[in-house]
Structures are given as structure tokens and as C-alpha cells.
mmCIF file of the N, C-alpha and C atoms, coordinates in Angstrom:
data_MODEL
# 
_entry.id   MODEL 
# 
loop_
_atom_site.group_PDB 
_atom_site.id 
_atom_site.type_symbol 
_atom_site.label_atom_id 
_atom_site.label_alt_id 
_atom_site.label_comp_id 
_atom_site.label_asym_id 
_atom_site.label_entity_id 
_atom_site.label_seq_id 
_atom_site.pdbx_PDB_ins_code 
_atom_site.Cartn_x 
_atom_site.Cartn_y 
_atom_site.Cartn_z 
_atom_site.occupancy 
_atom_site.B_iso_or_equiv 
_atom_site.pdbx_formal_charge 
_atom_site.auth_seq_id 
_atom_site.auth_comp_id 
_atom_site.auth_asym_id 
_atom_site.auth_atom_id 
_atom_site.pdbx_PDB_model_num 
ATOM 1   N N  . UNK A 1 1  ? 47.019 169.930 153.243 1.00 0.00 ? 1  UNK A N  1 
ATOM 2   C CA . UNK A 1 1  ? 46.454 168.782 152.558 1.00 0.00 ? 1  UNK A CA 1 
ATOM 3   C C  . UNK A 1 1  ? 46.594 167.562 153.464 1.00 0.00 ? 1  UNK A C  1 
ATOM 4   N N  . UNK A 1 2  ? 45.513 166.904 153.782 1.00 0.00 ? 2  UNK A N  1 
ATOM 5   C CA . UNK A 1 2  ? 45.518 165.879 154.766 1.00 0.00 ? 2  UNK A CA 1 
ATOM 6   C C  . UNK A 1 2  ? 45.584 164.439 153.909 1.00 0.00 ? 2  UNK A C  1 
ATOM 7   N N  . UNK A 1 3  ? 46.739 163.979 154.906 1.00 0.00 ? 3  UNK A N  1 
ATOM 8   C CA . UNK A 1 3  ? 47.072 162.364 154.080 1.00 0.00 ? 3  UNK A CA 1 
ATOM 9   C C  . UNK A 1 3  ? 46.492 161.552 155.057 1.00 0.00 ? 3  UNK A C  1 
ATOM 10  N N  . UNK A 1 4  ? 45.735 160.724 154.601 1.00 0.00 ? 4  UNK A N  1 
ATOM 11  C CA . UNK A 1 4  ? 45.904 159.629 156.230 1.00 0.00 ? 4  UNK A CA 1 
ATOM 12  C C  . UNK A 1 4  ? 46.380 158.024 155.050 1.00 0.00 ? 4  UNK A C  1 
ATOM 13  N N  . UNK A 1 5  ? 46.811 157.705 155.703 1.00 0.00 ? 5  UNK A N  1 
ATOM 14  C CA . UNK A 1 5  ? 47.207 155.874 154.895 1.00 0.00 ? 5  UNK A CA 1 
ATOM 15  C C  . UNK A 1 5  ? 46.523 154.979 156.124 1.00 0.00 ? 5  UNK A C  1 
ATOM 16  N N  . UNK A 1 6  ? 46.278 154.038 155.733 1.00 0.00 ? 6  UNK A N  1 
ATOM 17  C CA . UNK A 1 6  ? 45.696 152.833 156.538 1.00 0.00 ? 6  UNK A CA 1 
ATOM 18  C C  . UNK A 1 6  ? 46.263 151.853 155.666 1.00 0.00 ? 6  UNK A C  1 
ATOM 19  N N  . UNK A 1 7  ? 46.760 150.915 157.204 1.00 0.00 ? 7  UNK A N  1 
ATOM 20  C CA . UNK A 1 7  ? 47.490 149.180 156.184 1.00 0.00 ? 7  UNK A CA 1 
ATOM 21  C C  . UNK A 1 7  ? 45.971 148.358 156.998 1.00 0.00 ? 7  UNK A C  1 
ATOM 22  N N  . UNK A 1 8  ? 45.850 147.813 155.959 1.00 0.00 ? 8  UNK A N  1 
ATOM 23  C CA . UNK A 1 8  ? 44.615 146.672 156.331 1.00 0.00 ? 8  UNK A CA 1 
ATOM 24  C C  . UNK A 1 8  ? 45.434 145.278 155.873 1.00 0.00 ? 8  UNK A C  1 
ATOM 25  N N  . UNK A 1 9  ? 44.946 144.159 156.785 1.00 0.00 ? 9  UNK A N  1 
ATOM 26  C CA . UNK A 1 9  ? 45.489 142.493 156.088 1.00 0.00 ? 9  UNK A CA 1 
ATOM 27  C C  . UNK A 1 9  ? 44.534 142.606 154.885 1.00 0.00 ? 9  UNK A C  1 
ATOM 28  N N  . UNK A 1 10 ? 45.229 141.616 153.820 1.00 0.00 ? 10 UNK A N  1 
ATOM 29  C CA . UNK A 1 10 ? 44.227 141.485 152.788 1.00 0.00 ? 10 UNK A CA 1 
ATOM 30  C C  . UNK A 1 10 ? 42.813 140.558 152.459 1.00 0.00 ? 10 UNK A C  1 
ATOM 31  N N  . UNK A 1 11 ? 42.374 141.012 152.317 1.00 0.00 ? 11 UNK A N  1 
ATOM 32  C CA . UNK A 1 11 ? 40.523 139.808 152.336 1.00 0.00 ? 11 UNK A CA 1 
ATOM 33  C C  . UNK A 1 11 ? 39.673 140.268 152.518 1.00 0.00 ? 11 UNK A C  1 
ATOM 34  N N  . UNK A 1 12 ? 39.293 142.326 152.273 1.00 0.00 ? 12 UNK A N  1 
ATOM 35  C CA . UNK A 1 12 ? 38.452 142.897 152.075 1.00 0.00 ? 12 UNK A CA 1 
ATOM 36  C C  . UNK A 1 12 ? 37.889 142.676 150.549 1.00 0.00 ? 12 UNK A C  1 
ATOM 37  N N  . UNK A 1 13 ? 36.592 143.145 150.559 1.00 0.00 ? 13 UNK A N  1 
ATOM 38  C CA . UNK A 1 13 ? 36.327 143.389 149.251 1.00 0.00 ? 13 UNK A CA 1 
ATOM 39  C C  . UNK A 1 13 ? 36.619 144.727 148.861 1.00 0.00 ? 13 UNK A C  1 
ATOM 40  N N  . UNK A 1 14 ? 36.524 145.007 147.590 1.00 0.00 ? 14 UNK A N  1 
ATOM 41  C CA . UNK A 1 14 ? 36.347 146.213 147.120 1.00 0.00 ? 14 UNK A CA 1 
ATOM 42  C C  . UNK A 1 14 ? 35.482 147.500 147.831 1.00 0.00 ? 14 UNK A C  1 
ATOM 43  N N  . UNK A 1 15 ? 34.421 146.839 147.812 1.00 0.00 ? 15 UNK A N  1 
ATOM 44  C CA . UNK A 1 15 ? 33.111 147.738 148.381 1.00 0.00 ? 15 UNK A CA 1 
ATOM 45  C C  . UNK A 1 15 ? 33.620 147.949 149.763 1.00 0.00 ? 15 UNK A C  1 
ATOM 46  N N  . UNK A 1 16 ? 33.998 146.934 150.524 1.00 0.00 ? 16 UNK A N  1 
ATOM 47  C CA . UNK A 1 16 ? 34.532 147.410 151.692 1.00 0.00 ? 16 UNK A CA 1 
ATOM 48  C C  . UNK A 1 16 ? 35.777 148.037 151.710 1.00 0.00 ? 16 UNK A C  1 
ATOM 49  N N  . UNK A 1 17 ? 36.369 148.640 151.404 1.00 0.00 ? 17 UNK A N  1 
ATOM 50  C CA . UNK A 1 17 ? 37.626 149.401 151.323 1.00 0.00 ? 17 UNK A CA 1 
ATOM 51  C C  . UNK A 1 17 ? 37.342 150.726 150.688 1.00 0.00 ? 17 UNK A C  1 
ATOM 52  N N  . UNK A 1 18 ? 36.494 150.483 149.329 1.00 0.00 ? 18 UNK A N  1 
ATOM 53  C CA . UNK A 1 18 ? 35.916 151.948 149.065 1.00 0.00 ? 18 UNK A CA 1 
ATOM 54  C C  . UNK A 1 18 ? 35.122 152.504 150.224 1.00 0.00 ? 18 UNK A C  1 
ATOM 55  N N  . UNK A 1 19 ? 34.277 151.988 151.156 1.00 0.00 ? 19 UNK A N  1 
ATOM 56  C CA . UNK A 1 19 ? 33.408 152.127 151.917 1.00 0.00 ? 19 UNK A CA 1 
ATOM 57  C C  . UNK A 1 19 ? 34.161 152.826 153.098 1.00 0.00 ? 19 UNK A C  1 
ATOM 58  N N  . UNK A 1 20 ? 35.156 152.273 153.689 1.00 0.00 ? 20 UNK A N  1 
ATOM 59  C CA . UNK A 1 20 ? 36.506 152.481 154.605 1.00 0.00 ? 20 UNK A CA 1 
ATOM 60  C C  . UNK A 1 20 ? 36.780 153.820 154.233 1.00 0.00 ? 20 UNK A C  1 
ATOM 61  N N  . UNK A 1 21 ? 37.592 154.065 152.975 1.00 0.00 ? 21 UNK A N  1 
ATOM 62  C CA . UNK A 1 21 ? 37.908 155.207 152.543 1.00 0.00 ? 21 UNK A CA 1 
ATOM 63  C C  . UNK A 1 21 ? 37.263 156.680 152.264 1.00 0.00 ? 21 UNK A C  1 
ATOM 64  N N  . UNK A 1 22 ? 35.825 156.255 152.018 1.00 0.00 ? 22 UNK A N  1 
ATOM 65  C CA . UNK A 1 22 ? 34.875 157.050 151.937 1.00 0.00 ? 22 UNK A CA 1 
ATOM 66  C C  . UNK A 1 22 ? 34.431 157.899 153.404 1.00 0.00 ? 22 UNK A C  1 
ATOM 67  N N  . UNK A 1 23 ? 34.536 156.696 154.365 1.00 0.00 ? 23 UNK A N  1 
ATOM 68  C CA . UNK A 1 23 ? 34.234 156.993 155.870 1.00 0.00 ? 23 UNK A CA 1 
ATOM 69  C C  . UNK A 1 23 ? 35.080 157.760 156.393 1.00 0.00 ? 23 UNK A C  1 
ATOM 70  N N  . UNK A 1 24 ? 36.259 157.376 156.368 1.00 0.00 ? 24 UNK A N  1 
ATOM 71  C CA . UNK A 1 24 ? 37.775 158.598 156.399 1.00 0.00 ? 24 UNK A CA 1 
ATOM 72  C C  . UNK A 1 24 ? 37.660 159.964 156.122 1.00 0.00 ? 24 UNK A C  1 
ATOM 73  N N  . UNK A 1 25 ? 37.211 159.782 154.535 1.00 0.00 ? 25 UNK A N  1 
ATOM 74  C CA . UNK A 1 25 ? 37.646 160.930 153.890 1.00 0.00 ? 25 UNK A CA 1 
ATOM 75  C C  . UNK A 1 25 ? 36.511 161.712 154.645 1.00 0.00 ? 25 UNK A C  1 
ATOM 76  N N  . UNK A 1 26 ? 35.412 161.605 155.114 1.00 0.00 ? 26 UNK A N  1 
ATOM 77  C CA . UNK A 1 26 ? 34.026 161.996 155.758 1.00 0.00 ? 26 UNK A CA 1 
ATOM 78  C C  . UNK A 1 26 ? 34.502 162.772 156.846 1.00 0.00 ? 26 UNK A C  1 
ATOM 79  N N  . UNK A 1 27 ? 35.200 161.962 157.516 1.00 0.00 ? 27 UNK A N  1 
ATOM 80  C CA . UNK A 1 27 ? 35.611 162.274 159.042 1.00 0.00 ? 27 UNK A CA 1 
ATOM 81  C C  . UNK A 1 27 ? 36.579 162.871 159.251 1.00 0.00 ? 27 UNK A C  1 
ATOM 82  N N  . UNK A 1 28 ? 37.392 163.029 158.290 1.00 0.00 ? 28 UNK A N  1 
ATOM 83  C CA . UNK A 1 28 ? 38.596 164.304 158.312 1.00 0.00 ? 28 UNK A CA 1 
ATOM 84  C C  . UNK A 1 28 ? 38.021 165.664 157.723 1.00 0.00 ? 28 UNK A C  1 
ATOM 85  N N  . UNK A 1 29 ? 37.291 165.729 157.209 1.00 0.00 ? 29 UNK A N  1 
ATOM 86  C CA . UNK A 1 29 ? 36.699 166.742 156.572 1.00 0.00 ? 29 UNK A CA 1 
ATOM 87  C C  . UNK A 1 29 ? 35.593 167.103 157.456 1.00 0.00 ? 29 UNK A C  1 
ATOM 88  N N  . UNK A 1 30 ? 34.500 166.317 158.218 1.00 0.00 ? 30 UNK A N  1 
ATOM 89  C CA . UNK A 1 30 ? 34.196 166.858 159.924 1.00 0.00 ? 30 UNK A CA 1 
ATOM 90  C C  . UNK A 1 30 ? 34.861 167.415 160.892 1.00 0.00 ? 30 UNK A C  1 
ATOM 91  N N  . UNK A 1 31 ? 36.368 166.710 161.007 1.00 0.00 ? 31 UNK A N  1 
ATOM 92  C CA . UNK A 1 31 ? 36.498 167.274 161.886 1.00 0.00 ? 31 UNK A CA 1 
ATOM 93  C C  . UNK A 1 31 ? 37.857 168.471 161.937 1.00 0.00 ? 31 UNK A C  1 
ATOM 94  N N  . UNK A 1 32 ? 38.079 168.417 161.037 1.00 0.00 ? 32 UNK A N  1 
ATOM 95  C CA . UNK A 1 32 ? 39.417 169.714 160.958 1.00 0.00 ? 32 UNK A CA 1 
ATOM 96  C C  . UNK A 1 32 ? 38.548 170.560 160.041 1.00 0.00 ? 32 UNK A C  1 
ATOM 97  N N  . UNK A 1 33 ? 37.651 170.148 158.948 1.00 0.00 ? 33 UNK A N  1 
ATOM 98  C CA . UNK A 1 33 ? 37.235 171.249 157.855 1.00 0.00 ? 33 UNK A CA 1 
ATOM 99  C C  . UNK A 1 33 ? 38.072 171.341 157.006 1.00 0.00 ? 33 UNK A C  1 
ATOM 100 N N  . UNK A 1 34 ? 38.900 170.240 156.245 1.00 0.00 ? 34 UNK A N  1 
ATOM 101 C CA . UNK A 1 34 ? 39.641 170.320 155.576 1.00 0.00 ? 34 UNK A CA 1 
ATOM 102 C C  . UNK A 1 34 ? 39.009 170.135 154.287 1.00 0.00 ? 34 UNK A C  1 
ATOM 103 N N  . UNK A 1 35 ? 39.478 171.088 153.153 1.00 0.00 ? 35 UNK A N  1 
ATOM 104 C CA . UNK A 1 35 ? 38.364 171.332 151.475 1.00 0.00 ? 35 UNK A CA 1 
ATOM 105 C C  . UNK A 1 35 ? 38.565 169.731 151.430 1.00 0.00 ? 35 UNK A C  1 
ATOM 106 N N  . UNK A 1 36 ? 37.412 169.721 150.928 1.00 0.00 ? 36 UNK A N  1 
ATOM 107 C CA . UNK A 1 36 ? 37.091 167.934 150.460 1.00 0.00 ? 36 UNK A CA 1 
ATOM 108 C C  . UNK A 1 36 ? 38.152 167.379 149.265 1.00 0.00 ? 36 UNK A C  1 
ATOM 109 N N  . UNK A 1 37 ? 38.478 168.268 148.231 1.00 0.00 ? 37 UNK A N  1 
ATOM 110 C CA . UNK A 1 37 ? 39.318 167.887 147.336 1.00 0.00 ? 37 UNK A CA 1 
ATOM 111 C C  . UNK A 1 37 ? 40.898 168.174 148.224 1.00 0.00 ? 37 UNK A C  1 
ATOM 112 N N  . UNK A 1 38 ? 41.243 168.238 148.870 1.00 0.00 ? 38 UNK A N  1 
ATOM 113 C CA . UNK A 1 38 ? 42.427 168.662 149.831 1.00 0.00 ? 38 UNK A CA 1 
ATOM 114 C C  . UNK A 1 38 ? 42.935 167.515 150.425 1.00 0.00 ? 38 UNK A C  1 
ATOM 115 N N  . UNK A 1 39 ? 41.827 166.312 150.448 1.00 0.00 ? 39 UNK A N  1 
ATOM 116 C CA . UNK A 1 39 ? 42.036 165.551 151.435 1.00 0.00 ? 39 UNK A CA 1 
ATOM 117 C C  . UNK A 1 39 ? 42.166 163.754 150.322 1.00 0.00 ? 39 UNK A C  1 
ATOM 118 N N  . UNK A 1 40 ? 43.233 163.034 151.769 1.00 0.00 ? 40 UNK A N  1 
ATOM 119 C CA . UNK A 1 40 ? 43.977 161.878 150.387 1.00 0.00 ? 40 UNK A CA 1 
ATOM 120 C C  . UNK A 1 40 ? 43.646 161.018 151.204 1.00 0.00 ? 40 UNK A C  1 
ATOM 121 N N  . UNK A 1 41 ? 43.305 159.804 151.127 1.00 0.00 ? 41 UNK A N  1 
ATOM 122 C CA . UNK A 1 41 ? 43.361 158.438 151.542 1.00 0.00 ? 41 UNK A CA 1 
ATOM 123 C C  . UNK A 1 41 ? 44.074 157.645 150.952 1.00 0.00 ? 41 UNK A C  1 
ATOM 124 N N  . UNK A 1 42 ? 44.918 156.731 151.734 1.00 0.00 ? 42 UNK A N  1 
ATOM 125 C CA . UNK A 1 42 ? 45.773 155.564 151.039 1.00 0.00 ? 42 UNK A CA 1 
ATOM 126 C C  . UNK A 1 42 ? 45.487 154.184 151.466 1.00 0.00 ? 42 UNK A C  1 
ATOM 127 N N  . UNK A 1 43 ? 45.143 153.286 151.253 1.00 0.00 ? 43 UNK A N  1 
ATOM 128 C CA . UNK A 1 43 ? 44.928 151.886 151.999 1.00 0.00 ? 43 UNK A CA 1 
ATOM 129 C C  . UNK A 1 43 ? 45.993 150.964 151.245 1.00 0.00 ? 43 UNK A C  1 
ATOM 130 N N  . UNK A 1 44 ? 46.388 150.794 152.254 1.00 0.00 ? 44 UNK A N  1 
ATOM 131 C CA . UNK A 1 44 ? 46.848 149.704 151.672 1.00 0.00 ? 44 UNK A CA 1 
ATOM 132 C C  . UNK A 1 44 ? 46.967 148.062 152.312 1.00 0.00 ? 44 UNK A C  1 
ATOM 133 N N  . UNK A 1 45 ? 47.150 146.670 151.576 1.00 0.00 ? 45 UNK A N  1 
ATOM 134 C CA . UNK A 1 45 ? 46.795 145.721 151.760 1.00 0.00 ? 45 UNK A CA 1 
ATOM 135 C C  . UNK A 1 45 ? 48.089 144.750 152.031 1.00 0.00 ? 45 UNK A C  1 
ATOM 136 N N  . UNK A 1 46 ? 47.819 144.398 153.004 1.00 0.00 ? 46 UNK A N  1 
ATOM 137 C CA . UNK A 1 46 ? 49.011 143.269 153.735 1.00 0.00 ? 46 UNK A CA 1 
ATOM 138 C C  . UNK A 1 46 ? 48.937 142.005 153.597 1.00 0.00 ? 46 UNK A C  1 
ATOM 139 N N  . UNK A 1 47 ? 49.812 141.584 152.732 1.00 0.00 ? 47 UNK A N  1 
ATOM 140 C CA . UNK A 1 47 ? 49.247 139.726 153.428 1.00 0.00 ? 47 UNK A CA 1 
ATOM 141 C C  . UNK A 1 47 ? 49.398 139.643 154.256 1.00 0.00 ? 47 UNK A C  1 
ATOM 142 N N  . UNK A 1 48 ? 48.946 138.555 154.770 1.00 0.00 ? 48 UNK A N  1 
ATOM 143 C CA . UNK A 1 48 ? 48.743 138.234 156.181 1.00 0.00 ? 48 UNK A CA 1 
ATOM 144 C C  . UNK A 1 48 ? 49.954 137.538 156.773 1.00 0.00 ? 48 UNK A C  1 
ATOM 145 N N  . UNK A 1 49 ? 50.819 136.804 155.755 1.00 0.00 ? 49 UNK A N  1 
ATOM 146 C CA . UNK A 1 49 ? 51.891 136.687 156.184 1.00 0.00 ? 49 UNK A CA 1 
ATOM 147 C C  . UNK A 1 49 ? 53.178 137.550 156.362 1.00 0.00 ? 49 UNK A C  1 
ATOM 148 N N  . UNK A 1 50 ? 52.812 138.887 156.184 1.00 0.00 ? 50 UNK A N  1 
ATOM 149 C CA . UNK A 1 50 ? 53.431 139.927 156.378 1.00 0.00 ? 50 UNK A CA 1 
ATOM 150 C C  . UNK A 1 50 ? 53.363 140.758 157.306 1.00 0.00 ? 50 UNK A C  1 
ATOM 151 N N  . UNK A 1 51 ? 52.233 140.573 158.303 1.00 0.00 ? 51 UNK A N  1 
ATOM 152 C CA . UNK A 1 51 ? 52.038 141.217 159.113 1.00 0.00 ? 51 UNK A CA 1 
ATOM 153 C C  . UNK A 1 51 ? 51.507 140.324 160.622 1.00 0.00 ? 51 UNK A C  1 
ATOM 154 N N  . UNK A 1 52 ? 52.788 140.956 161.736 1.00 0.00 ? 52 UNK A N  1 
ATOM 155 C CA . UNK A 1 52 ? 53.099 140.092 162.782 1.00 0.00 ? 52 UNK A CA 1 
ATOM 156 C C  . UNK A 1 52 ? 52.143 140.839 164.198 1.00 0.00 ? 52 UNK A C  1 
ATOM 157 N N  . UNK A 1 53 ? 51.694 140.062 164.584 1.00 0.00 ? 53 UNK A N  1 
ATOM 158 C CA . UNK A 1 53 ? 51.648 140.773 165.993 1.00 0.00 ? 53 UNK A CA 1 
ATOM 159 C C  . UNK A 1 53 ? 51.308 140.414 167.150 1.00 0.00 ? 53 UNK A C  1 
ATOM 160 N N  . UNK A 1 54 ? 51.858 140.368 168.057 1.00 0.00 ? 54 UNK A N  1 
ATOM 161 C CA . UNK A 1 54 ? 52.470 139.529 169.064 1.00 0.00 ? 54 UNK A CA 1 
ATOM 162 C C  . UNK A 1 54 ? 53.092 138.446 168.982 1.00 0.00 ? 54 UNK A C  1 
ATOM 163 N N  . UNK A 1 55 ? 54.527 138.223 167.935 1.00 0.00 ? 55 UNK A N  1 
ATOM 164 C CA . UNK A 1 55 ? 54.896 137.630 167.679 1.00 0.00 ? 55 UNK A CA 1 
ATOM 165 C C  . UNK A 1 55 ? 54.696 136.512 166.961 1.00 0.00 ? 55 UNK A C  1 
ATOM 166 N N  . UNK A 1 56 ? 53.423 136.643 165.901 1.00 0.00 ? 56 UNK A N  1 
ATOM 167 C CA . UNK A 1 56 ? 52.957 136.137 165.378 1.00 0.00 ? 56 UNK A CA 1 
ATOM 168 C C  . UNK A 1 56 ? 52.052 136.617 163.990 1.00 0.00 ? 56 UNK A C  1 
ATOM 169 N N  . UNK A 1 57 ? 52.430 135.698 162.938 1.00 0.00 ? 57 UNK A N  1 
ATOM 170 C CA . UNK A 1 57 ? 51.789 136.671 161.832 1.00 0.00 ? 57 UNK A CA 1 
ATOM 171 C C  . UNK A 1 57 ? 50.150 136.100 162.169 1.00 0.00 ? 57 UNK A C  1 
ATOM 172 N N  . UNK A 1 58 ? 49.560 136.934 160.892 1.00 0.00 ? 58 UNK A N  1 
ATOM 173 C CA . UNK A 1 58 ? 48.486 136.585 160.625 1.00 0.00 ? 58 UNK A CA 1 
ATOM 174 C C  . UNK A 1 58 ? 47.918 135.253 160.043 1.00 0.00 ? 58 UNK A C  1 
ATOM 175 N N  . UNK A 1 59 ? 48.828 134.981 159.073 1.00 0.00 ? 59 UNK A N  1 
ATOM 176 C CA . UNK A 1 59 ? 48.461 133.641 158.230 1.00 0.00 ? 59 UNK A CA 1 
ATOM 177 C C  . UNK A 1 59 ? 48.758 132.454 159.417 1.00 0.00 ? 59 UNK A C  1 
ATOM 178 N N  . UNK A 1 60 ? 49.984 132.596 160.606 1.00 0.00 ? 60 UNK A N  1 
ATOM 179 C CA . UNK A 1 60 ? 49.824 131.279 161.291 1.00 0.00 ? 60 UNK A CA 1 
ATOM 180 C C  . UNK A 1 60 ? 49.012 131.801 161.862 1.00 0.00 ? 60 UNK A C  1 
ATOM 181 N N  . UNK A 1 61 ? 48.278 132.817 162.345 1.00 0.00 ? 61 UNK A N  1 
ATOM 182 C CA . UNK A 1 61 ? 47.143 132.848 163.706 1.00 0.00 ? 61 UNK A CA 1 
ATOM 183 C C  . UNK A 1 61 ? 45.918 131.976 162.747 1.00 0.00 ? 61 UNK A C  1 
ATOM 184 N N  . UNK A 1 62 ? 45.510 132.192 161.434 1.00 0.00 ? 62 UNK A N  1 
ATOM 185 C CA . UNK A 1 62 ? 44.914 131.732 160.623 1.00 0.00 ? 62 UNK A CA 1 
ATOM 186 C C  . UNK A 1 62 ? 44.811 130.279 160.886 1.00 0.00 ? 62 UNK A C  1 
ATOM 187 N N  . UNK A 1 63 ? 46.083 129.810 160.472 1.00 0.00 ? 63 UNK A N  1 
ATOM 188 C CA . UNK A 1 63 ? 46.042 128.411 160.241 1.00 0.00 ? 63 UNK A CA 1 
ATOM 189 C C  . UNK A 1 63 ? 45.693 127.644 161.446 1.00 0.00 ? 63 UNK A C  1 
ATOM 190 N N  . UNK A 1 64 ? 46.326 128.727 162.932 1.00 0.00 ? 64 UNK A N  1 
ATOM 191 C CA . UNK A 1 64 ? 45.915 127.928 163.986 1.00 0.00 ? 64 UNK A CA 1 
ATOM 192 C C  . UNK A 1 64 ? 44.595 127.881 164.575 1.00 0.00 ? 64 UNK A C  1 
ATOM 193 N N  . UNK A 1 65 ? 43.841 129.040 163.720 1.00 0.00 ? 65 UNK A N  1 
ATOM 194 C CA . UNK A 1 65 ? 42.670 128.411 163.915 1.00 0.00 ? 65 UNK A CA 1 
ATOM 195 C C  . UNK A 1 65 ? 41.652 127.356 162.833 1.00 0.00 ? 65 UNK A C  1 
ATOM 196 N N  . UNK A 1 66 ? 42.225 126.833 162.250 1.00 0.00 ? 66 UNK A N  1 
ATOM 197 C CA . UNK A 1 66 ? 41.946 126.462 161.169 1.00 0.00 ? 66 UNK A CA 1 
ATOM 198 C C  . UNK A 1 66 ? 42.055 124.575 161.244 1.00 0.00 ? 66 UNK A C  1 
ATOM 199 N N  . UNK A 1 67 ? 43.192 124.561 162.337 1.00 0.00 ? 67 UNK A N  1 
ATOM 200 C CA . UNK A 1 67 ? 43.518 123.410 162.699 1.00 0.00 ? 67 UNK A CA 1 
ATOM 201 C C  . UNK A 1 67 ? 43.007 123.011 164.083 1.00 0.00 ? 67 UNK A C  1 
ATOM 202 N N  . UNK A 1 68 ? 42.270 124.346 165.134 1.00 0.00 ? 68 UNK A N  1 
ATOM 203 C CA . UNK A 1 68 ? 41.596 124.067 166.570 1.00 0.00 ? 68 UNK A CA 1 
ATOM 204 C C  . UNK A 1 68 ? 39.994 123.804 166.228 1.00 0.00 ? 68 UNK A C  1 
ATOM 205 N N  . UNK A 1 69 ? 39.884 124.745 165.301 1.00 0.00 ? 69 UNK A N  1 
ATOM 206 C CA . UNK A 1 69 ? 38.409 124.610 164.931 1.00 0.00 ? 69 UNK A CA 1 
ATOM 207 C C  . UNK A 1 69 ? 37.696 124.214 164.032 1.00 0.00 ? 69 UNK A C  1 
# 
């Protein structure tokens, strides 16, 4: 049974995340042949101030552009 999880920042819509998940579930089932009901998607949603990278979250990369541009 194939799991895949994905963390996304948050500020998708709906449609786009069902859309995400749908595309997944597509492409694991192309490419291993795994039974379609066999197969799990998880997304899940980050604030942005929760998630750092390069030493920096999201919400200040945000703000700093928010304050250049």
C-alpha cells in the first residue's frame, strides 16, 4: 500500500490541492502499478511561519518582500 505525504506552505486553494493529490495518486499508480484503491495521499499544510529555509521562514521571506516591493 503506497503512502506518499506532501507538506505544502498554506495558501492553496482547495481545487488546487485536490488537483495535487489527484496528480500523485495518477502517477504512483503509472508508475509502480499499484491497485488504485491501495494507494494514500496525505497533504498537508504549513504556515508559513513554520516552515524555514535557508534560515529563514516563509512569512519573513513574505514580509520581505512585501516591504522591497
Amino acid at each position: 500500500m503506497p503512502f506518499v505525504e506532501i507538506s505544502v506552505a498554506e495558501g492553496r486553494t482547495q481545487e488546487e490541492l485536490r488537483s495535487l493529490m489527484q496528480e500523485v495518486h495518477e502517477a504512483v499508480h503509472r508508475s509502480i502499478g499499484a491497485p488504485e484503491a491501495s494507494i494514500r495521499v496525505l497533504v498537508r499544510e504549513v504556515p508559513p511561519a513554520q516552515w524555514l529555509s535557508g534560515g529563514v521562514t516563509l512569512a519573513e521571506k513574505a514580509q520581505g518582500a512585501q516591504t522591497t516591493g
